[in-house]
PyMOL CGO cylinders between C-alpha atoms (Angstrom):
from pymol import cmd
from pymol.cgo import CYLINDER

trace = [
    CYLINDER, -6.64, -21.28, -11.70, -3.07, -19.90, -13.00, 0.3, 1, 1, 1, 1, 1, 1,
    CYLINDER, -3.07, -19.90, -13.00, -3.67, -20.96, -16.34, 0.3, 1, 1, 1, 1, 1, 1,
    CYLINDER, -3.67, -20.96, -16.34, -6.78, -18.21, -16.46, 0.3, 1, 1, 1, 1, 1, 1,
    CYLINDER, -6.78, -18.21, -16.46, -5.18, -15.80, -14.94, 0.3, 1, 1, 1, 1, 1, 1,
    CYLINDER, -5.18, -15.80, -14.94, -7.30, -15.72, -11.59, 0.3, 1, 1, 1, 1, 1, 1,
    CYLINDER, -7.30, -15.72, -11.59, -4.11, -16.17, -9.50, 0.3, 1, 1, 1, 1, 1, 1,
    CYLINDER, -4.11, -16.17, -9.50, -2.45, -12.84, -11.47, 0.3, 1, 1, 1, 1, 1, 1,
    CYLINDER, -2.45, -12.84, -11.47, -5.62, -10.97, -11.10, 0.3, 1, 1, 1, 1, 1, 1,
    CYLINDER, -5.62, -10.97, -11.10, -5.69, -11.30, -7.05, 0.3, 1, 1, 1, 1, 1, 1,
    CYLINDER, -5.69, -11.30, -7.05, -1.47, -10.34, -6.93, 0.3, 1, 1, 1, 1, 1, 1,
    CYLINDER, -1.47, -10.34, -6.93, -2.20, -7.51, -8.82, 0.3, 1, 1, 1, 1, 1, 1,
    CYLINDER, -2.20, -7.51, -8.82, -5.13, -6.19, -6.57, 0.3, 1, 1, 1, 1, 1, 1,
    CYLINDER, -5.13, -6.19, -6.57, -2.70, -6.68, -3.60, 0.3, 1, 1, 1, 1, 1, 1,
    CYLINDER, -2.70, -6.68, -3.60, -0.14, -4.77, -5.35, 0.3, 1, 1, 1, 1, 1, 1,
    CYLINDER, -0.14, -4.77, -5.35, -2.81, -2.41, -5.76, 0.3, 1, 1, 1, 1, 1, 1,
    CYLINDER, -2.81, -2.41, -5.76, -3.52, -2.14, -2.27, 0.3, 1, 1, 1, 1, 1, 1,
    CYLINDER, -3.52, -2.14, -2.27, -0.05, -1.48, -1.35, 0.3, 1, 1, 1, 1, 1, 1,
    CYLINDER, -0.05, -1.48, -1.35, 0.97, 0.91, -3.64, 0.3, 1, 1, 1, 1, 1, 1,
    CYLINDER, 0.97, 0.91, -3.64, -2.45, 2.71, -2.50, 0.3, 1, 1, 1, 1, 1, 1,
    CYLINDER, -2.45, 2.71, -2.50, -1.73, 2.25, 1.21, 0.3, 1, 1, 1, 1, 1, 1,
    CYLINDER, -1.73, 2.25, 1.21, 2.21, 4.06, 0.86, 0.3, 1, 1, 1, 1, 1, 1,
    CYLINDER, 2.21, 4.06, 0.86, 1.10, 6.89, -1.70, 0.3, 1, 1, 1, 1, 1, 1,
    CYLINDER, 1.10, 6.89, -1.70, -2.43, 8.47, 0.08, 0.3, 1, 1, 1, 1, 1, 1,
    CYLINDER, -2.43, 8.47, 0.08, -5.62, 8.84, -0.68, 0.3, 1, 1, 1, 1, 1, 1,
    CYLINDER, -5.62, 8.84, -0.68, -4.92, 11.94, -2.70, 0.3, 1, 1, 1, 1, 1, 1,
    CYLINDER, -4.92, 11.94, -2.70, -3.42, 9.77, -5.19, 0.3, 1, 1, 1, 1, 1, 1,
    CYLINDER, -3.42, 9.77, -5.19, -4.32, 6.72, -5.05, 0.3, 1, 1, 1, 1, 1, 1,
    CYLINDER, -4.32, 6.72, -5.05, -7.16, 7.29, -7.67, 0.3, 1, 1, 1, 1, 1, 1,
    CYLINDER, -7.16, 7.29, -7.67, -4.42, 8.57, -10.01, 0.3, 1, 1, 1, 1, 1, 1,
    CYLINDER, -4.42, 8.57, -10.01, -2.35, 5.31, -10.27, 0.3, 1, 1, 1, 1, 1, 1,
    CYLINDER, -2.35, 5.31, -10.27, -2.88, 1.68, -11.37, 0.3, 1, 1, 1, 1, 1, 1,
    CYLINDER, -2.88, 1.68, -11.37, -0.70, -1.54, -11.52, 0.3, 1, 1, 1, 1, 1, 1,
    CYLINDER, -0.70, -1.54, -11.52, 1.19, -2.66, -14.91, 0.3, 1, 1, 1, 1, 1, 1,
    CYLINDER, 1.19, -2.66, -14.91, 2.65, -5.70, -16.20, 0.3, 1, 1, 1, 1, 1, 1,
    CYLINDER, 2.65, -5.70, -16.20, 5.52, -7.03, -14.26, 0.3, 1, 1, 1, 1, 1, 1,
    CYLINDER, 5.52, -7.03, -14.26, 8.33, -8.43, -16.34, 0.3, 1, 1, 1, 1, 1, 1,
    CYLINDER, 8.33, -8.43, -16.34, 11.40, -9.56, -15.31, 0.3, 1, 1, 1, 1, 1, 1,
    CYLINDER, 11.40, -9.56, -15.31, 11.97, -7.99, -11.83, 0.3, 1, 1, 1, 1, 1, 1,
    CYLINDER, 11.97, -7.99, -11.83, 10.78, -4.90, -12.85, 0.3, 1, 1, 1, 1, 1, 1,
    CYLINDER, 10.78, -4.90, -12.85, 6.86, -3.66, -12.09, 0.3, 1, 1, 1, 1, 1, 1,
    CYLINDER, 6.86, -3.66, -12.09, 5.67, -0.95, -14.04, 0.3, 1, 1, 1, 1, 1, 1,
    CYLINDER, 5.67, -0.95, -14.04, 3.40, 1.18, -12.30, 0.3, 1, 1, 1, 1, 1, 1,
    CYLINDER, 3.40, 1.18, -12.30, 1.04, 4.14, -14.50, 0.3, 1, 1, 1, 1, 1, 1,
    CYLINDER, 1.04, 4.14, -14.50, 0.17, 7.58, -14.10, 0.3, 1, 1, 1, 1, 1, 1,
    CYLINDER, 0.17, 7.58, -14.10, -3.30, 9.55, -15.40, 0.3, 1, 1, 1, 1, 1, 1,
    CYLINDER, -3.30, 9.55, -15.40, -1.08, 12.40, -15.45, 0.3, 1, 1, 1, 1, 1, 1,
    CYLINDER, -1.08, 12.40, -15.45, 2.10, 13.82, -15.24, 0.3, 1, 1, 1, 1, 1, 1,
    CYLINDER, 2.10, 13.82, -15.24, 1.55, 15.59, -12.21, 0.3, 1, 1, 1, 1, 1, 1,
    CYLINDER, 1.55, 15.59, -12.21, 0.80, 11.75, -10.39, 0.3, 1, 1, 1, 1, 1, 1,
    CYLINDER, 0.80, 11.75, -10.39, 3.89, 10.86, -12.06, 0.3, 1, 1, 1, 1, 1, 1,
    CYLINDER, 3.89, 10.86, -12.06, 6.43, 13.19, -10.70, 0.3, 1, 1, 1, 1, 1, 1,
    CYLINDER, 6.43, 13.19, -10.70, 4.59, 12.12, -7.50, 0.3, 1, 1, 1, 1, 1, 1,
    CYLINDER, 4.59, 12.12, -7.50, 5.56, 8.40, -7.45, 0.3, 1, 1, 1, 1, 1, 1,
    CYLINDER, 5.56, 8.40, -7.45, 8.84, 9.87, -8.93, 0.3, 1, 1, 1, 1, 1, 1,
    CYLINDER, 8.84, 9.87, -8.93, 9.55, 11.46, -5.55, 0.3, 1, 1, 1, 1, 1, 1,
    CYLINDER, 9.55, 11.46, -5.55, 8.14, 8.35, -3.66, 0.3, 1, 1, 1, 1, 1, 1,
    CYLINDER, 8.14, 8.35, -3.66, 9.97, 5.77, -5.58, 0.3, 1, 1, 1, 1, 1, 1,
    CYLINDER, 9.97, 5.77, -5.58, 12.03, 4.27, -2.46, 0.3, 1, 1, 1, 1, 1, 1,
    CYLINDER, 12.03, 4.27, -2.46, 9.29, 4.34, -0.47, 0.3, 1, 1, 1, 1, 1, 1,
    CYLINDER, 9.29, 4.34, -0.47, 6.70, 2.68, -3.01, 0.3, 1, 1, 1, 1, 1, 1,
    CYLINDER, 6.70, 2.68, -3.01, 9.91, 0.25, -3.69, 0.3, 1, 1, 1, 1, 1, 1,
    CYLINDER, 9.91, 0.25, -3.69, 10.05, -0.63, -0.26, 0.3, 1, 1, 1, 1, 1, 1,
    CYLINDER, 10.05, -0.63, -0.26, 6.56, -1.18, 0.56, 0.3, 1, 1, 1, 1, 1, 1,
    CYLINDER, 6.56, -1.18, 0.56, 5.51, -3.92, -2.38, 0.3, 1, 1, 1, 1, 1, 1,
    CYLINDER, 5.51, -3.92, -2.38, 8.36, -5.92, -2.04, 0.3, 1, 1, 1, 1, 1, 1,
    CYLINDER, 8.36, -5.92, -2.04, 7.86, -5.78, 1.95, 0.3, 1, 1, 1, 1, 1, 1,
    CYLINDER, 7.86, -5.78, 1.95, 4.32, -6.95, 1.19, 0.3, 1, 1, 1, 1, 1, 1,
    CYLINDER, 4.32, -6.95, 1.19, 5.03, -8.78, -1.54, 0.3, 1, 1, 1, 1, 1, 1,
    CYLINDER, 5.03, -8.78, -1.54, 8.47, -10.49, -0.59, 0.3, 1, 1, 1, 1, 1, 1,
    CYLINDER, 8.47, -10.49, -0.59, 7.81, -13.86, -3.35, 0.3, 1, 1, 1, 1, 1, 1,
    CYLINDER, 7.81, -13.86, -3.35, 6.55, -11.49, -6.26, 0.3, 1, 1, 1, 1, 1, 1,
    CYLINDER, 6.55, -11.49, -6.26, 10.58, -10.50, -7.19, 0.3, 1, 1, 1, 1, 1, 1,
    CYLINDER, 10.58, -10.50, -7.19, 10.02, -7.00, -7.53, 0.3, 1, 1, 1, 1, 1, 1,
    CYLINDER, 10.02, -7.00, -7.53, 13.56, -5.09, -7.99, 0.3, 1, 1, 1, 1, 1, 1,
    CYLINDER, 13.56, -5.09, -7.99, 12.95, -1.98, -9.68, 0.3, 1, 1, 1, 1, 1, 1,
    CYLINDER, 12.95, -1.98, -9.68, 9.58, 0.61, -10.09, 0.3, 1, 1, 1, 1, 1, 1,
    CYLINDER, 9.58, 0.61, -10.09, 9.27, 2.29, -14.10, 0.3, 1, 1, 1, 1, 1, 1,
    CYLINDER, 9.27, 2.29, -14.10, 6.26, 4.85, -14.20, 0.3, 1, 1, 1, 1, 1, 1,
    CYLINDER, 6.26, 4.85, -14.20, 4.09, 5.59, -17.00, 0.3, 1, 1, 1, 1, 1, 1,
    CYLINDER, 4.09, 5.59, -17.00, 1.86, 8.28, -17.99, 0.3, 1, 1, 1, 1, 1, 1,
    CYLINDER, 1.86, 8.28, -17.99, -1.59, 6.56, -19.18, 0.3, 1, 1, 1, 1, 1, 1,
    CYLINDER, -1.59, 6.56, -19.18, -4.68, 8.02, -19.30, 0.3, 1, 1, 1, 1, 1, 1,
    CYLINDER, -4.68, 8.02, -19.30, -6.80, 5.00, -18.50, 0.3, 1, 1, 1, 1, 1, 1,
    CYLINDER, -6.80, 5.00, -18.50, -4.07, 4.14, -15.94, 0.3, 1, 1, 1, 1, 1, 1,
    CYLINDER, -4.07, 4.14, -15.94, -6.73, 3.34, -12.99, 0.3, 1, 1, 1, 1, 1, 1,
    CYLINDER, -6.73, 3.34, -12.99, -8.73, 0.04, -13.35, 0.3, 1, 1, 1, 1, 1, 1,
]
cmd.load_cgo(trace, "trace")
């Protein structure tokens, strides 16, 4: 199940749910999970407005996933601005 990915796929829909759970409905629908690489999950924007958003709710977005996510070794959020960023 790891070696396809499966196991990935459901940590990042968590990860999902969290970060949609601490920022609101209102934008929720403007931000989607990266990759997470070495401690450090990066997190992207459709916009710059969403961005400077999470920028203001970085402790508490921090806070949240690795309270809900204590074994996933997140340390540290970096936002993007992506189009596409929700999917």
């Amino acid at each position: 199940m790891a070696r396809r990915g499966y196991a990935q796929s459901f940590a990042s829909d968590g990860l999902q749910a969290s970060l949609a759970a601490v920022v609101g409905p209102n934008l929720a629908g403007s931000v989607g999970i990266g990759n997470l690489k070495r401690g450090i999950l990066h997190v992207h924007a459709t916009n710059s407005v969403a961005l400077q958003e999470l920028t203001f709710a970085k402790r508490a977005v921090l806070q949240r996933l690795q309270q809900d996510h204590p074994d996933s070794g997140i340390r540290e959020l970096k936002f993007h601005v992506t189009p596409s960023a929700r999917g």
